[in-house]
Structure formats: structure tokens, C-alpha cells
C-alpha positions, 0 to 999 in steps of 0.5 A: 797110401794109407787106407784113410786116403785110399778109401775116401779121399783116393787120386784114381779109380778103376771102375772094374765092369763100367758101363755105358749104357745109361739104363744100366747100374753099372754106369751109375758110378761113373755119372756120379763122380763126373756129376760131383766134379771129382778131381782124381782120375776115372778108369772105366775098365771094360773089355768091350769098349774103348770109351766110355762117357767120354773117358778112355777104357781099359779091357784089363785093370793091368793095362791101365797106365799109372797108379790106381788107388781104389778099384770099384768092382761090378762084375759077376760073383764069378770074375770077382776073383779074377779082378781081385788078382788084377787088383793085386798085381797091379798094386792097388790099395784098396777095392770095393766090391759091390757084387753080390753072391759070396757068404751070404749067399752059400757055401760055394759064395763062402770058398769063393770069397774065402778065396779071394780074401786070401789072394787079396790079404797075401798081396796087400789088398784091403776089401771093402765088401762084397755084398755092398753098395759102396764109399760115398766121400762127400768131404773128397766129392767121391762117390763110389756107390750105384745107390740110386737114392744118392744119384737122386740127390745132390751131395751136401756136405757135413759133419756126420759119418755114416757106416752100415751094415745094409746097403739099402739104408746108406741110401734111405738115411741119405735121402731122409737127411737131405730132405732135412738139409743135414749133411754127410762127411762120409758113408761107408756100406760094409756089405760082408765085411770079409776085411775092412769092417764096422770097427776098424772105419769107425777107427778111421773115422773118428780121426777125421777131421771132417767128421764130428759124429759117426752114425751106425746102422748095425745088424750085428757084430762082427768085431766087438773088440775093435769098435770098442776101442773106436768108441773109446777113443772117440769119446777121448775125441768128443766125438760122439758114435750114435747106433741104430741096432736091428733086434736079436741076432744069433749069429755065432751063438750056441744053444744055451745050457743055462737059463741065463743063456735062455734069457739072453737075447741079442737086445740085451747084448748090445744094450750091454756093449753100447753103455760100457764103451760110451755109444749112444743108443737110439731106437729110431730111423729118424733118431739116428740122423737127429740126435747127433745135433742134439749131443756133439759138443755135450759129455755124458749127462749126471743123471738129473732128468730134463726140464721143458716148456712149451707154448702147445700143451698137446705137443710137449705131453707127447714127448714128456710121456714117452720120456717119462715110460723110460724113467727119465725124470721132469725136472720143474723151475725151482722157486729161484727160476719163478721169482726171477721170471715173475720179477720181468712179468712172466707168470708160470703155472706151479708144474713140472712142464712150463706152459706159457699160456696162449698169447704170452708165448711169443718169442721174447717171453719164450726165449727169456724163459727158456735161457732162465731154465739153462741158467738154472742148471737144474737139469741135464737137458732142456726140451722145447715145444713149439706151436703153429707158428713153426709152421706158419711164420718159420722165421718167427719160430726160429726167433723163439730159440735163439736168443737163449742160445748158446745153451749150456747143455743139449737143447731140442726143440719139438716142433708140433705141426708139420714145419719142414722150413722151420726145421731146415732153418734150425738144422742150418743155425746149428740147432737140434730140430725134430719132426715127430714126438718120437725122434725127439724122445728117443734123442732125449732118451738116447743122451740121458741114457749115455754113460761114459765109458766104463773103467777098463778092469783086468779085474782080479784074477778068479780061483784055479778052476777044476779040471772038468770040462763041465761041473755037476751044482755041488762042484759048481757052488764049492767053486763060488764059494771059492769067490765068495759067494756063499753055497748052500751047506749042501752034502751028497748022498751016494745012496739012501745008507748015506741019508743016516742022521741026517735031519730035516726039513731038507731039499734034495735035489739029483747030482748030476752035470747032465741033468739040467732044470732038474725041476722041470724034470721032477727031480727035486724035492724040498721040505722033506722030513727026517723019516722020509729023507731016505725013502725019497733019496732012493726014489730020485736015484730010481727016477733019474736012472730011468728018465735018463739012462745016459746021465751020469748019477753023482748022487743025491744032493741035501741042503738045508732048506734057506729062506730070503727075502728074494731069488734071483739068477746071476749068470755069466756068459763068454758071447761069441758078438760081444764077449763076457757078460755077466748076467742079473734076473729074477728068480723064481716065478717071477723069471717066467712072468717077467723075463726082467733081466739086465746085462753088462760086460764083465768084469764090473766094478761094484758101482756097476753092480749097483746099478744093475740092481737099479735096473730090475724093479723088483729089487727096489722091493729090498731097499727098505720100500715103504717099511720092508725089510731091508734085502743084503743089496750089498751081498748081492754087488759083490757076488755080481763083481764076483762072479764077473771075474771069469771074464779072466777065465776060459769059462764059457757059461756060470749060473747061480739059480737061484740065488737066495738075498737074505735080511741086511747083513746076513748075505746071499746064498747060491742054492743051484749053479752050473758052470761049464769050461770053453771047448764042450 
């Protein structure tokens, strides 16, 4: 059987540790799937009862006569193993573990658990779990779950897909979805996910021809590489993956040695992993179970903004608001939409936002004017607002939109008062609807932020790395200019002799991998005078030595002093959740104030670059804004394409910081870097 079939749609179930009394959780299972009429087998196994709810019992999963697909494990942490061996010998395909008391609990949960992902993976044994609340098949009418949210509802089915990472919210989206009449294919909580995980069901998912959207409700990552290959494959598919992410897991991660790596939080990481694989981000609970309406059947938008209308100012300015601190643009009626609108007497107001004026905003005039905006092709997506009638007369509500329908791009509309059956009515005609401002911009938001996903690169391969494990700045620059990235004309200086001849102004810094944020430690100097070149190279050599007197000393390091246009830090990192990134912030002061920073998986193509430019608006500063000089953007694109081929490297963290843009055509300048190999 394959573990498609064992998981949601099996033909028996052992309920390992059932019970019978309604006041406990364990019977909860067994009550839902004779509730949703399933048709396979039930196997209640429990060593004191011979029945239970009026199915024959089995004191040992050994002695149930007959094939058994899927095993739902309630018993204590402690005889969890003992049921996997039974699972084992008696050929199950899968079991669900909803005991509780394994990795997340201590260390003995983790050999526990370890033991019996080994008992299980040497017999064949897929787990699903521990630690959660279970599959609930609603395509298959199989619900293998003790989440009492889901028993307080009735199943109802359709076309989204939902995998969690906490259990607790499988059952909230389900409740928050059949409040709005949206339905489920399938829901899977992954608890620990010791072996089956987030990835590999998104894989199985996506394939299903009863699931149109896969939903995420993620905490971390636990196998970036296989949910990559699951979002890819579902965009191939047209079956868009739709993620909500908790905040800034540091699972996996090492200290950073780098400001990059300081700067870096798990927000970044997963904005980077979701672009580059084509997975739609949204920020809210009520986004993730909404959007999905308003994307399936849609391809990733051409990045020309929204347009609207609304028959309720109000409302629609919430919206366009919240769009608009995101740097999503309005688009307006162009002078051909007006005309043909003023030819069949529907006058518009000359703004951005179409509001049809109280009293000629019926269904009829709204609906002409919103199917004249799609025909428009103007923009990427089209937002409608309406008014009080969506609450007091739904059906009229409903009449205002779907007369422009089929829309040729993702249409939601906002309905502003609280119009719960106007909602269910659009939800069941297949239309986006959506209950507060907020859910309906970051759907909105969510679409026109989706990228497809990037070209996979081998990249070109980087120049052979030295043979230490960690390189001191002036190694590390001579290895970047290797790739391109010009380095600062640095010499080192073993001793304040070596200083002879040499002119300034100069910047001297210490030379040493040991060292870092050699500023903050007062080790650097700039502008300093021929006469005093010597006198402050023996002063740094007396303070490094002093301040830290297990560092080892290469030297003191003279540059010429450069001046630019602008400083930024370019940054590489291998991250243990989503793999290599590479990394674009401000330099300078502005790192401290702002913390602007963006990331992408690397290696990156030079259009990627370029939009990661895009991203910091500091740097539109170089891009000749309102007459200044023009900043060598393209220096930098390469120098980040450049940079991001350690991806094909055991280079485990690089900084260039900072890296100096000079005027156009004159390049980039990497004063300072590190760079350290995977395995310190």
C-alpha cells in the first residue's frame, strides 16, 4: 500500500489505547470516524475490553486478524515503543502517534523516540508524529484525530489541504473555516516529526487530485530541501502552497561570527526560502484559509499593482492603506476605461480609487465598472469593496459581482460590515470574500508579492579556498578579489620597521582571524599621517596583544583610505533551517539605526541581485534620485552573484563589511571581510 493510501484514504485502523468512556479523549477517534460513516475497518485495541462502542476489541495489535493499514497510537509515552514493535510485526503501514513525551519533552523523550524511529525504520514503519493530534481525510471521510474542535464540527469537504506544525491549530483553522463554509481535502498535524514531515506530505499532497491549495502552518524547518522540491513541483501543477510562519526560530543555529549572521533572524530566512521556491506568504490567521480562493487558477503576478472600486469610501481606504505601506501600487482607470464607462452614463471621480458615488452604486453599475477594470488589463489584481447592503440584502451583495465574473485575474472582494451570509454566499459561488480589512490586504499583499520560483542554478563554481579553517581580513579580501570583488590595496605590517616609505593618509587596522569588530575594540585607525604611520602601527600591536592575549597577531594592516558613494555589508551565510543565503544590508551607521536588510537563497542570478537592491531604499539614493550621483549598481549585482557562489563551497559564513560603491563605472571596494570554512 503506498503511504498515499495508508495515510488518508487506509481500508482498516487499529486504535491502539481506545476507549470507552465517553468522557475520555481516547474515544474521540472512534466516535468520529463511526460519526463520518467510514467505510474501512475499526480496530479498537485495548487489553481490558473485549468491545468497545459496539466493535469487537483486541488486548494486542498482533491479534487482530487480518490486514491493518494505519495504527492511531493513544497509549502512554512509555508503551509507545512497545505498540511501534507491534505495529512492526504485524505489518502495518503506517502509525500515527499522538502520545505526547519524546523530543520535546527531554532527553530521555529524545533516546525514547530515537528508539523507536529505529525499531520502526528497520521494519518498514512509516510515523507520523509523536506529539500530534493526528490525519483528518475529509475526501476519504477518515478522521484520525482527538481534537475536539474537529468533533464540534461537521466535516465539509474541499479543495485545500492543510499541514501543521502545531496541533492545536489544525483544529482552530478548521473551525475558523467551517464558520465560513470553506471546506478541507485533507489535514495533517506533524507533531515532531521524527519521519513522515512538513516536505515529504506537501509532496504527497500536491499530487492529490482532491486538493487544489496546500496551506502551511509552520514554526520551522525541518526539511527545507524536500518542501522546496514540493513547492516546485506544485507550481508545475498550478497548485498554489500558501504559508503561515511563526517568528524568528533559532533552531539548528550557531552563534553568529558575523554582522550578517547578527543581523539575520529566522523572519528573513524564511521570506528568502518562500520567493525562491514560489510559496506564497501571508501574515494572518484568517489569510492563510482565505487567500487561497483568491489565487487557485492564477500564475504569479507582473508586478503592475492593483486597482479598486468601492461603493463605501471608508472601507476600501483600509484596505488600500495597508497595500499601499507594503509598496503595492494603485493603479487608476486609464482615460479609455472612463470614456467607455461615461459612454453608458457611469461618471467616475479622476482618482486612483473608483468610488461610485451613494445611490449609483447598485449592482448593475458596480458590476459594469468592475468587469470594465478587468477588461482593462491594467493591473494585476482587482479589489472590491462593498457597503451595508452586504449585510442587509446578501443576495443583492452577491449580485453586485457576479455579473463581472469570470474575472481574468484574482478579484477579492471586502465586505465592510459584518455580512457572515454574504460571505458563505460568495465562498459557495467560488468567489475570494473577506471578513476584515486586514485578511483581505495581506491576501492581496500575499499574491502580488509571489514570485515564480527561481531558476535552479549550479552557479559557477568559486576559486579553490585556502587551506585554513578560518581567514584573517587581508586573506579573506585576497580570496574576493579572486571572485571579483575588488580589495582594498591592503599591505601588512609585521612591525612598526615595516611602516618605512609608506605614505598616508592611511587606515590601519589589526590583522588577526581572532579578532572581530575590530572597531569596537578600538583597534582601528583611519586617517592617519605618514609621521604617524609607525608610531600607531606599534600602538596597535601594544593594545591587541594586551586586550587579548590569546589572539593571534598577523600584523597590522594599511590600506589606502577609499571614499564612496555608500557602504553596505554583503554577507554569505550556509543556515542549518534553509541552507546558503546570501545576505544585502546597510553599512555604517546606518546598520545600527536600521537593520535593513535583505536575503535570498543563493546562488543568485544578477536579475535577483538587482532586486535585492530594489529592496533597501537607501540605495535608490544611488540610482541617480533627484540629480545625485549615480552609485556603480551594477558593480554591486555582480559582487552579490559573486559572492553567492560559496554556495557550491564548504564555506560556512563570508562578510565583506564594508563594502565601499564608488561613482558609476568605477566599481565596488571590499575594505574588511571574514570568511570562515564549515567544521570551526
Amino acid at each position: 500500500m503506498s503511504l498515499f493510501s495508508a495515510l488518508f484514504n487506509p481500508g482498516s485502523v487499529a486504535l491502539i489505547g481506545a476507549s470507552a468512556d465517553p468522557g475520555k479523549d481516547n474515544s474521540r477517534a472512534q466516535r468520529l470516524l463511526q460519526r463520518e460513516g467510514f467505510s474501512g475497518r475499526i480496530i479498537p485495541v485495548n487489553p481490558g475490553r473485549a468491545e468497545i462502542m459496539g466493535v469487537p476489541a483486541f488486548a494486542d495489535i498482533r491479534a487482530v486478524p487480518g490486514p491493518v493499514d494505519h495504527a492511531f497510537i493513544m497509549v502512554a509515552a512509555r508503551d509507545v515503543p512497545a505498540a511501534i514493535a507491534g505495529c512492526v510485526e504485524k505489518g502495518v503501514a503506517v502509525a500515527t502517534i499522538f502520545s505526547a513525551g519524546f523530543a520535546e519533552a527531554d532527553a530521555a523523550g529524545r533516546a525514547r523516540q530515537d528508539e523507536m524511529v529505529a525499531t520502526a525504520r528497520a521494519g518498514g514503519l512509516r510515523l507520523l508524529g509523536p506529539n500530534c493530534l493526528g490525519v483528518v481525510s475529509v475526501a476519504s471521510r477518515v478522521p484520525l484525530t482527538l481534537n475536539a474542535a474537529i468533533e464540534a464540527e461537521p466535516l465539509l469537504a474541499g479543495r485545500l489541504a492543510l499541514v501543521s506544525q502545531s496541533g492545536s491549530m489544525m483544529g482552530a483553522l478548521f473551525s475558523r473555516a467551517a464558520a465560513r463554509g470553506i471546506g478541507f481535502s485533507r489535514m495533517v498535524s506533524v507533531g515532531n516529526e521524527c519521519d513522515i514531515g512538513v516536505g515529504e506530505l506537501a509532496e504527497l499532497l500536491v499530487e492529490d487530485d482532491a486538493t487544489g491549495a496546500v496551506l502551511l502552518f509552520l514554526e520551522t524547518f525541518r526539511d527545507a530541501p524536500r518542501l522546496a522540491a514540493a513547492a516546485r513541483r506544485a507550481h508545475a501543477l498550478g497548485k498554489p502552497i500558501i504559508a503561515y510562519k511563526l517568528g524568528r526560530s533559532e533552531v539548528g543555529r550557531t552563534i553568529a561570527l558575523s554582522h550578517t549572521g547578527a543581523m539575520l533572524g529566522g523572519d528573513e530566512l524564511a521570506q528568502a526560502f518562500f520567493r525562491a521556491h514560489g510559496i506564497l506568504r501571508v501574515e494572518t490567521l484568517e489569510g492563510l484559509l482565505e487567500t487561497a480562493r483568491l489565487v487557485m487558477g492564477h500564475k504569479p503576478p507582473r508586478g503592475r499593482g492593483f486597482s479598486a472600486m468601492t461603493a463605501t469610501g471608508g472601507g476600501a481606504a483600509m484596505v488600500v492603506d495597508r497595500l499601499g505601506l507594503h509598496g503595492h501600487a494603485l493603479v487608476g482607470p486609464d482615460a479609455g476605461l472612463r470614456e467607455r464607462l461615461g459612454e453608458g452614463g457611469i461618471r467616475i471621480p479622476d482618482a486612483p480609487l473608483i468610488d461610485l458615488p451613494m445611490g449609483a452604486s447598485g449592482p448593475a453599475p458596480y458590476s459594469t465598472t468592475l468587469r470594465g477594470m478587468d477588461a482593462a488589463d491594467t493591473a494585476d489584481a482587482l479589489l472590491a469593496v462593498l457597503g451595508s447592503s452586504a449585510r442587509n440584502q446578501p443576495e443583492r451583495a452577491l449580485s453586485h459581482i457576479t455579473p463581472a465574473l469570470p474575472a481574468g485575474r484574482p478579484l477579492a472582494v471586502f465586505a465592510a460590515p459584518q455580512a457572515d451570509a454574504a460571505l458563505a454566499l460568495f465562498e459557495a459561488a467560488g468567489i475570494a470574500a473577506f471578513r476584515t480589512p486586514e485578511s483581505c490586504a495581506d491576501a492581496l499583499h500575499a499574491y502580488l508579492s509571489w514570485r515564480e520560483p527561481a531558476a535552479l542554478k549550479g552557479g559557477a563554481l568559486p576559486p579553490a579556498l585556502p587551506e585554513a579553517q578560518r581567514l584573517n581580513e587581508h586573506e579573506a579580501c585576497a580570496f574576493f578579489g579572486e571572485l571579483g570583488i575588488t580589495p582594498p590595496g591592503a599591505r601588512v605590517l609585521r612591525s612598526p620597521a615595516d611602516a618605512a616609505g609608506m605614505a598616508g593618509p592611511l587606515a590601519l587596522k589589526i590583522l588577526s582571524p581572532d579578532i572581530l569588530h575590530k572597531t569596537d575594540a578600538g583597534l582601528v585607525r583611519l586617517g592617519v599621517a605618514t609621521a604617524d604611520i609607525a608610531a600607531t602601527v606599534a600602538d596597535l600591536l601594544a593594545r591587541a596583544a594586551q586586550a587579548f592575549p590569546a589572539a593571534r597577531l598577523d600584523g597590522v594592516l594599511a590600506a589606502p583610505m577609499h571614499k564612496g558613494l555608500a557602504e553596505v555589508i554583503l554577507g554569505y551565510r550556509r543556515d542549518a533551517e534553509v541552507g546558503p543565503v546570501v545576505v544585502l544590508g546597510m553599512g555604517g551607521v546606518l546598520a545600527e539605526l536600521t537593520r535593513r536588510i535583505t536575503a535570498r537563497i543563493a546562488p543568485v542570478s544578477l536579475e535577483e541581485a538587482m532586486g535585492m537592491i530594489a529592496d533597501l531604499p537607501e540605495l535608490r539614493l544611488l540610482q541617480g534620485f533627484r540629480g545625485l550621483p549615480r552609485g556603480d549598481v551594477a558593480a554591486l549585482a555582480a559582487a552579490i552573484q559573486a559572492l553567492s557562489t560559496l554556495a557550491a563551497s564548504d564555506v560556512a559564513e563570508a562578510e565583506i563589511n564594508p563594502l565601499i560603491i564608488k561613482p558609476e563605472g568605477q566599481g565596488v571596494v571590499a575594505l574588511d571581510g571574514l570568511l570562515l570554512r564549515m567544521g570551526d
